[in-house]
C-alpha positions in Angstrom: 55.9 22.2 -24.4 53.1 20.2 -26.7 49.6 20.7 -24.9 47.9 17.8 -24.4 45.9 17.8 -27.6 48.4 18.4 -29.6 50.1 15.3 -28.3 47.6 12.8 -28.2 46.5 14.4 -31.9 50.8 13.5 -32.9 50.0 10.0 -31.9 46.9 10.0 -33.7 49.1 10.5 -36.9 51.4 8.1 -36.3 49.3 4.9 -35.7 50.3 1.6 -38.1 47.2 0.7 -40.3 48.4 -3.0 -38.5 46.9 -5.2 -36.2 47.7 -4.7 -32.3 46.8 -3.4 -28.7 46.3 -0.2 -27.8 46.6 1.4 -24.4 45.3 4.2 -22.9 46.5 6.1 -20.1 45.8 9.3 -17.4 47.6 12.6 -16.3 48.9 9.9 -13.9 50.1 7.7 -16.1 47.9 4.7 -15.0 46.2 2.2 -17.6 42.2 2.9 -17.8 41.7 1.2 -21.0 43.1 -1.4 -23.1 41.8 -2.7 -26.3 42.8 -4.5 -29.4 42.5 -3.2 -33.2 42.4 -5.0 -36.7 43.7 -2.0 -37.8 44.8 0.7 -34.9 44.8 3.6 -36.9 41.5 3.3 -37.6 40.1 1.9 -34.3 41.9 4.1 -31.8 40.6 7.4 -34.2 37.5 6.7 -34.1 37.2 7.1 -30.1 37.7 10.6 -30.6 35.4 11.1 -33.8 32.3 13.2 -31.9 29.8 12.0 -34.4 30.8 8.5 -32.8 31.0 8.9 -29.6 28.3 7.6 -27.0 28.0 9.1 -23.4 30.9 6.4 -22.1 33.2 6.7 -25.0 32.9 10.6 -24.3 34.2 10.1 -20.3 36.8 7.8 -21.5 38.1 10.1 -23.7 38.2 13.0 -21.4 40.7 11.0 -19.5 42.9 10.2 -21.6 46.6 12.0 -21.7 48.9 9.3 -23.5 48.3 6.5 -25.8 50.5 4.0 -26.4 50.5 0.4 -28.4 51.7 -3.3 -29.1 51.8 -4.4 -33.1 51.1 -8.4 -33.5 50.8 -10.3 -36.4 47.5 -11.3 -36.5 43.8 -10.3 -34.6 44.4 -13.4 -32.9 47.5 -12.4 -31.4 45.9 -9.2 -30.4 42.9 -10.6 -28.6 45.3 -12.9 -26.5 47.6 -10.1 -25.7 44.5 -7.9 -24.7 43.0 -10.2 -22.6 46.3 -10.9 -20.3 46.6 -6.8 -20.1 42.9 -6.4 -18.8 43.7 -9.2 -16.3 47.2 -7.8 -15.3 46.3 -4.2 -14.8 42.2 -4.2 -14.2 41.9 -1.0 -16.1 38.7 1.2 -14.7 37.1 1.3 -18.3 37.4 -2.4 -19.1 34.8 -5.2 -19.0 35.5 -6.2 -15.0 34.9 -9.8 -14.4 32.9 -10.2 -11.0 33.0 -12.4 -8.3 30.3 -14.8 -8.7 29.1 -17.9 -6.2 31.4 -20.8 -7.0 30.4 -23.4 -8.2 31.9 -26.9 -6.3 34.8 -29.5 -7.9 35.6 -32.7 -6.9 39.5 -33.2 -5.6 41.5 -36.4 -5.8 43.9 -35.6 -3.6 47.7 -36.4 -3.7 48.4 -38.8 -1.0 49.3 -42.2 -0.7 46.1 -43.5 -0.8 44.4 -40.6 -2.4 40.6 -39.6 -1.0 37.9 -38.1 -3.3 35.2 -35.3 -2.2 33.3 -32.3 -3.3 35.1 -28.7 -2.5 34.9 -25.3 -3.3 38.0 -24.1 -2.5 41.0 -24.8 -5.3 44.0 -26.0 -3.2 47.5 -25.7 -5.7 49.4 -29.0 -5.0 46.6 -30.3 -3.1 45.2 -32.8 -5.7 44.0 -33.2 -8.9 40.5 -31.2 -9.6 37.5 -32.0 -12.1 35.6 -28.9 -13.3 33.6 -26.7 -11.6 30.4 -28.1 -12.1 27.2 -25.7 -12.4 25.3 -28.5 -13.8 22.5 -29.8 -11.3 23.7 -32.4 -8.8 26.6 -33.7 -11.3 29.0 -33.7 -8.3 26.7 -35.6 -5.8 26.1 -38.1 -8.7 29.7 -38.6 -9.4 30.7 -39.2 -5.4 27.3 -41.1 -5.3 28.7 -43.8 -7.4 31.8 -43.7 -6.8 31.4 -44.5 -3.2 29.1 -47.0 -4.4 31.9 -48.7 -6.9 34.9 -48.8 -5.0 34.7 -49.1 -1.3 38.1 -45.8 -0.9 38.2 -43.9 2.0 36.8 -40.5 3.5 38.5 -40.5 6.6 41.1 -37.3 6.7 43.7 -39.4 8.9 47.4 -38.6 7.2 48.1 -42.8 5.7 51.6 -43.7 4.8 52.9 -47.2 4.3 55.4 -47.4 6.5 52.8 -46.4 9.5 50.5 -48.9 8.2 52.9 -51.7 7.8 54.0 -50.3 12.1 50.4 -51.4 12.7 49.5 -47.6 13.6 46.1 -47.5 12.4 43.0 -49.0 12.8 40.0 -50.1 10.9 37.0 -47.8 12.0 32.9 -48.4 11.8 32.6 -47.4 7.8 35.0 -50.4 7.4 32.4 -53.0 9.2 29.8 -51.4 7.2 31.2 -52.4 4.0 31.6 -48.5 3.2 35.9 -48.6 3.6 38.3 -51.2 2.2 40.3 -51.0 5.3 43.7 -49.5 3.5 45.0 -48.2 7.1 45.8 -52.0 8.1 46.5 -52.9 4.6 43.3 -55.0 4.1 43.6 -54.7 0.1 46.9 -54.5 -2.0 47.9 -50.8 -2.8 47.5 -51.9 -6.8 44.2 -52.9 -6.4 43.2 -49.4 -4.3 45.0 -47.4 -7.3 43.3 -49.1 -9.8 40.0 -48.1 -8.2 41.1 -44.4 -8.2 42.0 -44.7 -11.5 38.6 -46.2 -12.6 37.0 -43.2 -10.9 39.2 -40.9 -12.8 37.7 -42.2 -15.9 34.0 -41.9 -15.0 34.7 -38.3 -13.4 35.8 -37.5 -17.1 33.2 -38.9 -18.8 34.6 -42.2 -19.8 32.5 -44.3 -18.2 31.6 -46.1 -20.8 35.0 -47.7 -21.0 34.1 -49.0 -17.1 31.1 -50.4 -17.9 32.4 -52.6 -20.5 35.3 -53.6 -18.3 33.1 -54.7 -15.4 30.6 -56.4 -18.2 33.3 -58.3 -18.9 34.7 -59.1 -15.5 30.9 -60.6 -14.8 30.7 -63.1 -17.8 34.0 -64.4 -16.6 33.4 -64.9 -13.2 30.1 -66.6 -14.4 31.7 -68.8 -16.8 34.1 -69.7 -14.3 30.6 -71.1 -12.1 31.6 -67.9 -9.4 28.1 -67.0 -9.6 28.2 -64.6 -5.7 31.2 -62.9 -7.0 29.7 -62.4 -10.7 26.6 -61.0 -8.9 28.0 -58.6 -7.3 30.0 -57.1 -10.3 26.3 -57.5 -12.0 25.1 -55.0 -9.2 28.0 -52.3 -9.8 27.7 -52.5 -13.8 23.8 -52.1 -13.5 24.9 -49.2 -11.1 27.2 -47.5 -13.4 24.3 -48.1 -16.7 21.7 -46.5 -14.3 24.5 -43.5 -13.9 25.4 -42.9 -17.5 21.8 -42.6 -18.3 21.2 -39.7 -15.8 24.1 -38.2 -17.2 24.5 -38.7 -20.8 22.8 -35.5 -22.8 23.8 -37.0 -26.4 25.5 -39.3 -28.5 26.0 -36.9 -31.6 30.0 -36.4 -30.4 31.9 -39.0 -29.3 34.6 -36.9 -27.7 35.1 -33.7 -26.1 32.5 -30.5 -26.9 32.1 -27.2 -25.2 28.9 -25.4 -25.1 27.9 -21.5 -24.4 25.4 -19.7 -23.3 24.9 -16.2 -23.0 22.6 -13.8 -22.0 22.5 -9.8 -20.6 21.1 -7.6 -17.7 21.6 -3.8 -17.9 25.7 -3.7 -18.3 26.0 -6.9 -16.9 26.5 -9.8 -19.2 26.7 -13.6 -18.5 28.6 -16.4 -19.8 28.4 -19.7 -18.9 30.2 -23.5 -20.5 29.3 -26.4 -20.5 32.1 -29.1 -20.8 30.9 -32.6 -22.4 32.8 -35.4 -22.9 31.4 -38.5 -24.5 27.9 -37.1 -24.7 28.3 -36.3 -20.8 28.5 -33.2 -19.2 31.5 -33.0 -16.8 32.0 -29.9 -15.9 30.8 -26.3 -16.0 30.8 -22.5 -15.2 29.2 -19.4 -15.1 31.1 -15.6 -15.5 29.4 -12.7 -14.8 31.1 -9.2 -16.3 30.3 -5.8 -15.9 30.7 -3.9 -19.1 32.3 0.5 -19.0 32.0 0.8 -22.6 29.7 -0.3 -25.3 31.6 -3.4 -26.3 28.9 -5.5 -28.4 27.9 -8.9 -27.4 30.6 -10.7 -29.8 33.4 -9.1 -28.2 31.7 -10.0 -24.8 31.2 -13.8 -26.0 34.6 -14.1 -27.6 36.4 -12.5 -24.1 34.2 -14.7 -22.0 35.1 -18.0 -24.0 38.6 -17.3 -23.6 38.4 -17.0 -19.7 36.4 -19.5 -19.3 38.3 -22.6 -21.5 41.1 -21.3 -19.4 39.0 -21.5 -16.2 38.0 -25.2 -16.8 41.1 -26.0 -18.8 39.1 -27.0 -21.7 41.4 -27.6 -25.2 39.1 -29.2 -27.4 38.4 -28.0 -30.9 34.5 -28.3 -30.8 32.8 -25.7 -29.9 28.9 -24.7 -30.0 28.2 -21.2 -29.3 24.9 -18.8 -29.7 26.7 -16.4 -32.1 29.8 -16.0 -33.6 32.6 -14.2 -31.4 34.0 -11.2 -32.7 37.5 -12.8 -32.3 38.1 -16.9 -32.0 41.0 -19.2 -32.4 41.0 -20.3 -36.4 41.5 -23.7 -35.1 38.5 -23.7 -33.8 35.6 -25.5 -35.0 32.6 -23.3 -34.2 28.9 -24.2 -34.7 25.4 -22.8 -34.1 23.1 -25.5 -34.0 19.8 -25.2 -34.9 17.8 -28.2 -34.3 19.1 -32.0 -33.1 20.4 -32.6 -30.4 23.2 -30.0 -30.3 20.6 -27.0 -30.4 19.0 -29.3 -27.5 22.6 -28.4 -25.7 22.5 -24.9 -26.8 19.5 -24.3 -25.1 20.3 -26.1 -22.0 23.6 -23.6 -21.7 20.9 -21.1 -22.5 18.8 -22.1 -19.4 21.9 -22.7 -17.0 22.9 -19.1 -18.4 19.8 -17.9 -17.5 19.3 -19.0 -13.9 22.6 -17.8 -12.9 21.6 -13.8 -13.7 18.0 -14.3 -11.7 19.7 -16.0 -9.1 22.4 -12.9 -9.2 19.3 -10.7 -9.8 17.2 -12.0 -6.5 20.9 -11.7 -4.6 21.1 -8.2 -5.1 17.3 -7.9 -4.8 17.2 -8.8 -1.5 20.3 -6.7 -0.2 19.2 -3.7 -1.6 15.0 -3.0 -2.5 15.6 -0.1 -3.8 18.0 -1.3 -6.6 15.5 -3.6 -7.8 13.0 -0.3 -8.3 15.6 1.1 -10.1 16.2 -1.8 -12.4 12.5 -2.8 -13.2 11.8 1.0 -14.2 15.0 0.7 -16.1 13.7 -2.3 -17.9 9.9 0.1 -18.3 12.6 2.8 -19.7 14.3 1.0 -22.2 11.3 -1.4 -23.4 9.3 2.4 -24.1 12.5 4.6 -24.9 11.7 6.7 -22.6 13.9 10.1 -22.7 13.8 9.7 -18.1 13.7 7.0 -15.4 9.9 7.1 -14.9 10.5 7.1 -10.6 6.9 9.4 -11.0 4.3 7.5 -13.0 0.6 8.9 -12.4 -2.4 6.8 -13.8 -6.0 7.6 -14.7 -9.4 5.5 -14.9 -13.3 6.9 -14.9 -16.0 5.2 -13.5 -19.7 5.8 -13.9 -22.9 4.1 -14.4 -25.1 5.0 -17.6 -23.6 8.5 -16.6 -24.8 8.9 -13.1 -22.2 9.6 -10.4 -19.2 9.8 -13.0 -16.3 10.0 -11.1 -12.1 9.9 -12.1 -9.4 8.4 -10.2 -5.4 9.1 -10.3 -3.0 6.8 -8.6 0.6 7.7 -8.3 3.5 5.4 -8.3 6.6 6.7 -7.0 9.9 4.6 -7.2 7.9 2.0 -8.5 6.0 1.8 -5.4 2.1 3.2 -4.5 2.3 6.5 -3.2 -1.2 6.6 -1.6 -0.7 10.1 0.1 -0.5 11.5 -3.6 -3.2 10.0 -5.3 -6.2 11.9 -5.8 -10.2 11.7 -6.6 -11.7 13.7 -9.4 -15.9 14.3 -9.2 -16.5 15.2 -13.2 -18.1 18.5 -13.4 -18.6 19.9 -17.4 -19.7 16.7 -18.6 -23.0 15.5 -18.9 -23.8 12.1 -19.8 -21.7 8.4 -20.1 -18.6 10.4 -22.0 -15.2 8.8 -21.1 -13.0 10.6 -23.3 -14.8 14.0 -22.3 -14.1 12.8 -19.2 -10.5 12.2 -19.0 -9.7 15.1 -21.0 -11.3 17.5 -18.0 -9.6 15.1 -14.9 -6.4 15.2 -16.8 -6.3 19.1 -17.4 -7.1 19.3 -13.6 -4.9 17.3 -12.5 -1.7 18.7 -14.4 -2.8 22.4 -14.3 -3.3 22.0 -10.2 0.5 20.8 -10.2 1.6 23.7 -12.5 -0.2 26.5 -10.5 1.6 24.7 -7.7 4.7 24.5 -9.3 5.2 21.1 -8.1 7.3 18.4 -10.4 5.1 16.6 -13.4 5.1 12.8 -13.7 7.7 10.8 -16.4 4.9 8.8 -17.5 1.1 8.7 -17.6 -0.4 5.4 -17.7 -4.4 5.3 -19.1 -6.0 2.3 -17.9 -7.8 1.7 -21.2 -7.1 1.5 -24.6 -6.2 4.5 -27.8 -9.2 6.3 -27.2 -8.0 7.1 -23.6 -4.8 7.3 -24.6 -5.6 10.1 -27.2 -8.1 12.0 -24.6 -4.9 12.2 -22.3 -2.8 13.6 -25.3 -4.9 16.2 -26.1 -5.2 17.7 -22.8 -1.5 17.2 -22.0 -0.2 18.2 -25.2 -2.9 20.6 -26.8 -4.5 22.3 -23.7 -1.3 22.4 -21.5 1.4 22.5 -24.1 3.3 19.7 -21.9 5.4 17.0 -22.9 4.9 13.8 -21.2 5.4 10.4 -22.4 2.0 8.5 -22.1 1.2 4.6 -22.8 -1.9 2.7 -22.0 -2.9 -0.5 -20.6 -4.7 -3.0 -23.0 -6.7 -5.7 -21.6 -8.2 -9.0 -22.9 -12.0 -10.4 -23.0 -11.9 -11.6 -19.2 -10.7 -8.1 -18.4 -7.3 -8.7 -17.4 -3.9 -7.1 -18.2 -3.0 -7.9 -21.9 -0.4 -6.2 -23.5 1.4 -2.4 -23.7 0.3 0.3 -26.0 2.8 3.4 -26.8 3.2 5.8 -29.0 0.9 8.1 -31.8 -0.3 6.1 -33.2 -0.6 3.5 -30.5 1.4 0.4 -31.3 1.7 -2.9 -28.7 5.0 -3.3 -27.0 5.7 -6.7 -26.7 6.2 -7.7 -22.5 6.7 -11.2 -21.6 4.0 -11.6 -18.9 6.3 -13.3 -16.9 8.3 -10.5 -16.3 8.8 -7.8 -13.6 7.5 -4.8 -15.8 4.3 -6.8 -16.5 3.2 -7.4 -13.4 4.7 -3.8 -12.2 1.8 -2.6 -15.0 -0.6 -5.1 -14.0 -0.3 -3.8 -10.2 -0.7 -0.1 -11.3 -4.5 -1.2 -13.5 -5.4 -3.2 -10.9 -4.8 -0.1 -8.5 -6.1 2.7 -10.3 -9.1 0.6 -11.1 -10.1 -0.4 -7.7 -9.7 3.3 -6.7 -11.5 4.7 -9.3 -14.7 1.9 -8.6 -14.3 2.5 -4.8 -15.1 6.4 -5.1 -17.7 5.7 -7.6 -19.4 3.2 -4.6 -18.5 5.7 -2.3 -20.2 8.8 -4.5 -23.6 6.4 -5.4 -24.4 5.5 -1.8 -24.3 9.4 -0.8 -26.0 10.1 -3.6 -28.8 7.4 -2.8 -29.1 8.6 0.8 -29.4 12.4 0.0 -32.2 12.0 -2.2 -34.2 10.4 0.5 -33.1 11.7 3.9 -31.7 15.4 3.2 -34.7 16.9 1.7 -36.2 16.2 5.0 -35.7 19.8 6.8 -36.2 18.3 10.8 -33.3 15.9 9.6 -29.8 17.1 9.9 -26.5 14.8 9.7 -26.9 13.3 13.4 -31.0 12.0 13.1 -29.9 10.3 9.7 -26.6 8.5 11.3 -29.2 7.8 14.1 -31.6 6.5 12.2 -28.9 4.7 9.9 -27.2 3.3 12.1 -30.7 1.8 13.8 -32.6 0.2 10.9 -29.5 -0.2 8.8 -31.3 1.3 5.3 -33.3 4.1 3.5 -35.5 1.3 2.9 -36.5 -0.2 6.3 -36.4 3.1 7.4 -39.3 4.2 4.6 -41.3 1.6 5.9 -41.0 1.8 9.9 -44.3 3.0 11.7 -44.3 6.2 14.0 -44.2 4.2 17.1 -40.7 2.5 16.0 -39.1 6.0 14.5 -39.8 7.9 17.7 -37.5 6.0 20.0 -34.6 6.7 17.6 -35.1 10.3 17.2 -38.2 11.6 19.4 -41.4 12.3 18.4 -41.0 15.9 16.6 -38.9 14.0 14.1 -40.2 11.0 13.7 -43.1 12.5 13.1 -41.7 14.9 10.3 -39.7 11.6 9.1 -43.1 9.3 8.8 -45.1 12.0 6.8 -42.5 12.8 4.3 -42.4 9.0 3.3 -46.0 8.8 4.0 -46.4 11.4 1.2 -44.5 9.8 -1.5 -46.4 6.8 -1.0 -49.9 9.0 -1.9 -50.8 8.4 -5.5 
C-alpha cells in the first residue's frame, strides 16, 4: 500500500495545467480546503514547495491526505464553482464569513392590501423586500415619506374583501387622524390603494424622480381646472417628495443602477461592504465581515466578498466601482476606480461606511472581552515595529535632575498593555557626576537588566526611552554591549510643547509613522506620560530630603521625631530658622530647642 506521500506526490504528477477547483481533504476524508487555480498544476504544487510556505500554509499542509479536483473552462467558472463549495461544505481552512448585526429592510407584504414597514428578519413568501440598508436612516426616510404620500395602513389585522364587503371591520383612530385611508370598510377603491403601493415601490428603488413628475403634473391640472384645495395639497406631497430626493440623492453622474465597495482589514479579519445606487440614490446596502485561515491577498478577499454580497442584495447591474481590482470578476463587468468627481466621492463614502462597521465590531468585542483588546493593540505595536514577540512586557526609562543635583531614574513597566505599578522601580544615579543623561541611562539600564538576570527573572519584549536617539543609543549600548542582550528598543519623540509626537525605531533611528488617533498612540502616549510623572515625582521626592537634611540632620540633639515635631509645627526649614527660643521650646523642650536655636543662630554670624 502507497504511503501517504507517495500518494499525494502521484497526484501531484497528474494535475492538468487547466483552469479548475481543487479540494483538499483529511485522514477522514472531510473537505478543509477548497480553492480555485488558473492553472492547478501549478497552484496546488506550490502549497507544498517549503521555500513558499508561510506558518498557515505549513498546518494546512500537514493535514492534508487526498486531493482531488473540478476542470472548468474558464477562471470565471472556477471562482463561481469555488465559492458555492466554501458555502456548501464550510471547510475549516477557508475564508469563514461571520455573523454580523443585520442591517434592517423594508417588506411589502403579500396581502390583499399589502402593509409596508422596517424589519430585520427575511420572511420567504412573506413579501417583497428592499435591501438591507446600512446607510444612515435610509429606511426611516423611505417609511417617513411614504406614510406621508399615501395614507396605507399599519394595522396587522388579516383584510380580505369578502370580510370587508360582510362589513367586518372597522375604521380605527389613525383613520380620523388622516393617517389610514380606511381600506377595512372600503373607503377608497382597491385600484387607487394599489396604485399607491406601486408608487411607493418606485421611490423605495430609487425612481422617485418619475413620482415627482407625475404628481407635478397632477398639480398643474387640477389648477388649471380652478381646483386650487385639491391642487394644494398635491403641491404639499410633490414639495415633500423634492425635499426627499435631495436628502437622498449622492450624484447625478449615473443615471441607472451602480454598485459601490469598500473595504478595509483588522488582523485576519477583513470587511466588505456595498453600496446599491439607483438613479444617483442609494437604496440599499451591506456590510460582510470574513475571517481569513490562509494568506489569501486582499484581491481574492474583495472579488469573494463582491460575489456574496451582489447575491446578498440581489444586485445585477454591470456598473461597478470598487477600491482595487479583484483578483477574479465577471468580464461583463464594467469595473472602475474613481479618482476624483463625484464617483471617488462614492468610493470614499463605502470607504467610511466600511470603516465604521469594523470599530463598531472592534468596540463589540472590546467590551465582552478586555483582555482581547490588549492583545490586539499590542498586536497592532507588533506589526507597526516588526517586532520578532507580542511585547505583553514593555519596561520604560526617563532621568530627572536639576543642573545635576538629585539625579534620579525611573522605570515603569507595562504588562498586557496595562501599568504594572508593583514592578516599577526607582533608580538614585550613583557613578555619575554632573547633568549627564546618557551616562545616566546607560548605569540605570545596566541595573536594571543585570538585577533581573542575577534573578533570573523574564526580560521585557520592548524597552521604551522617553526621549529621543541619544537615549535610545545609551539604552543600546548597555543592553547590547555591556549585557550582550537582545531587546528590541524604540523611543518616544515629542514636539515643541512637549507632548507625544511620533515613534522612533531602529539603528539608526527612523520615525514610524502612527496616526494619533489610534489605539497604539495613545497606548505610547500613556506610557511617556507615566514614566515621566514617576521619574519627576522621585526627583521631588529626593530634593525635599535633600533640602531638609542639610539643615536639620547636622543638628546632633535632633533625631527623626524632634524634626517631624518641629515639621509638622511650623510647617518649614525656614519658619523654623527664624522661630525664637521661647516658641521652639514648647515643640521640643528646652534642651533642644536650645541646641536647635544656636545652630541657626550660628549660621547667621558673619
Amino acid at each position: 500500500m502507497a504511503t501517504m506521500s507517495e500518494h499525494i506526490k502521484s497526484i501531484l504528477n497528474r494535475l492538468p495545467e487547466k483552469p479548475g477547483v481543487y479540494q483538499y481533504f483529511n485522514a477522514e476524508g472531510t473537505i478543509i480546503y477548497v480553492g480555485k487555480a488558473k492553472n492547478l498544476r501549478r497552484r496546488v504544487n506550490s502549497y507544498f514547495q517549503k521555500d513558499q510556505q508561510t506558518n498557515k500554509t505549513r498546518q494546512l499542509v500537514r493535514h492534508i491526505a487526498d486531493i482531488k479536483y473540478i476542470v472548468v473552462d474558464s477562471e470565471q467558472d472556477a471562482f463561481l464553482l469555488e465559492n458555492n463549495l466554501i458555502k456548501q461544505y464550510q471547510p475549516h481552512y477557508n475564508i469563514l464569513l461571520k455573523d454580523g448585526k443585520s442591517y434592517p429592510s423594508i417588506c411589502i407584504t403579500k396581502e390583499a392590501y399589502p402593509r409596508i414597514f422596517k424589519t430585520r428578519n427575511i420572511v420567504k413568501g412573506a413579501g417583497e423586500y428592499f435591501g438591507p440598508y446600512s446607510f444612515g436612516n435610509t429606511v426611516d426616510l423611505f417609511l417617513e415619506l411614504i406614510h406621508k404620500l399615501y395614507p396605507i395602513r399599519t394595522c396587522n389585522m388579516p383584510l380580505t374583501q369578502a370580510n370587508i364587503d360582510k362589513g367586518k371591520y372597522k375604521v380605527c383612530l389613525k383613520y380620523h387622524l388622516h393617517n389610514c385611508c380606511g381600506i377595512c370598510e372600503n373607503k377608497p377603491e382597491a385600484a387607487q390603494y394599489n396604485e399607491w403601493i406601486r408608487q411607493a415601490k418606485k421611490i423605495i428603488r430609487g425612481d422617485a424622480q418619475e413620482i415627482s413628475r407625475l404628481l407635478e403634473q397632477q398639480m398643474y391640472t387640477l389648477s388649471r381646472q380652478m381646483k386650487y384645495e385639491e391642487a394644494e395639497h398635491i403641491k404639499e406631497k410633490y414639495l415633500l417628495l423634492e425635499k426627499f430626493r435631495s436628502k437622498t440623492v449622492i450624484t447625478n453622474t449615473n443615471a441607472g443602477e451602480l454598485d459601490v465597495f469598500g473595504y478595509t482589514e483588522n488582523n485576519d479579519n477583513v470587511y466588505i461592504s456595498i453600496l446599491h445606487l439607483n438613479n444617483g440614490s442609494i437604496i440599499s446596502g451591506q456590510t460582510i465581515e470574513y475571517h481569513k485561515h490562509l494568506d489569501e491577498s486582499k484581491e481574492e478577499m474583495l472579488a469573494f466578498g463582491m460575489q456574496e454580497l451582489r447575491e446578498q442584495i440581489g444586485s445585477t447591474t454591470k456598473d461597478v466601482i470598487v477600491p482595487f481590482i479583484p483578483d477574479v470578476f465577471d468580464e461583463n463587468l464594467h469595473l472602475q476606480i474613481a479618482v476624483s468627481g463625484d464617483k471617488k466621492r462614492l468610493l470614499d463614502l463605502a470607504k467610511q461606511n466600511v470603516e465604521q462597521y469594523k470599530n463598531d465590531r472592534i468596540r463589540q468585542s472590546d467590551k465582552l472581552n478586555p483582555e482581547q483588546r490588549a492583545a490586539r493593540i499590542l498586536g497592532e505595536l507588533q506589526s507597526l515595529l516588526k517586532l520578532p514577540t507580542l511585547p505583553v512586557f514593555i519596561d520604560s526609562f526617563d532621568n530627572s535632575n536639576i543642573q545635576g543635583a538629585s539625579a534620579v531614574a525611573g522605570c515603569v513597566v507595562f504588562k498586557k498593555g496595562k501599568p504594572s505599578k508593583s514592578d516599577y522601580k526607582r533608580f538614585q544615579i550613583k557613578t555619575v557626576e554632573g547633568a549627564d543623561d546618557y551616562a545616566s541611562m546607560r548605569e540605570v539600564v545596566r541595573r536594571r537588566y543585570q538585577h533581573l538576570i542575577d534573578e533570573q527573572q523574564p526580560l521585557p519584549n520592548l524597552i521604551i526611552a522617553d526621549g529621543g536617539i541619544g537615549q535610545m543609543h545609551a539604552i543600546r549600548e548597555a543592553v547590547e554591549d555591556q549585557l550582550g542582550l537582545q531587546i528590541p528598543i524604540a523611543g518616544l519623540k515629542k514636539d515643541d510643547k512637549h507632548r507625544t509626537q511620533t515613534l522612533l525605531y531602529g539603528f539608526p533611528p527612523v520615525e514610524v509613522s502612527m496616526p494619533v488617533t489610534s489605539e497604539v498612540f495613545r497606548l505610547m502616549v500613556q506610557i511617556q506620560d507615566e514614566v515621566h510623572r514617576f521619574a519627576i515625582s522621585y526627583h521631588k521626592s529626593k530634593r525635599s530630603k535633600a533640602q531638609i537634611k542639610s539643615q536639620l540632620d547636622d543638628i546632633q540633639a535632633i533625631g527623626a521625631v524632634s524634626k517631624q515635631k518641629l515639621l509638622r509645627h511650623f510647617g518649614s526649614v525656614s519658619k523654623i530658622r527664624n522661630a525664637t527660643l521661647a516658641e521652639l521650646q514648647p515643640v521640643i523642650g528646652n534642651a533642644r530647642a536650645t541646641a536647635v536655636y544656636d545652630y541657626f543662630q550660628a549660621s547667621l554670624t558673619p
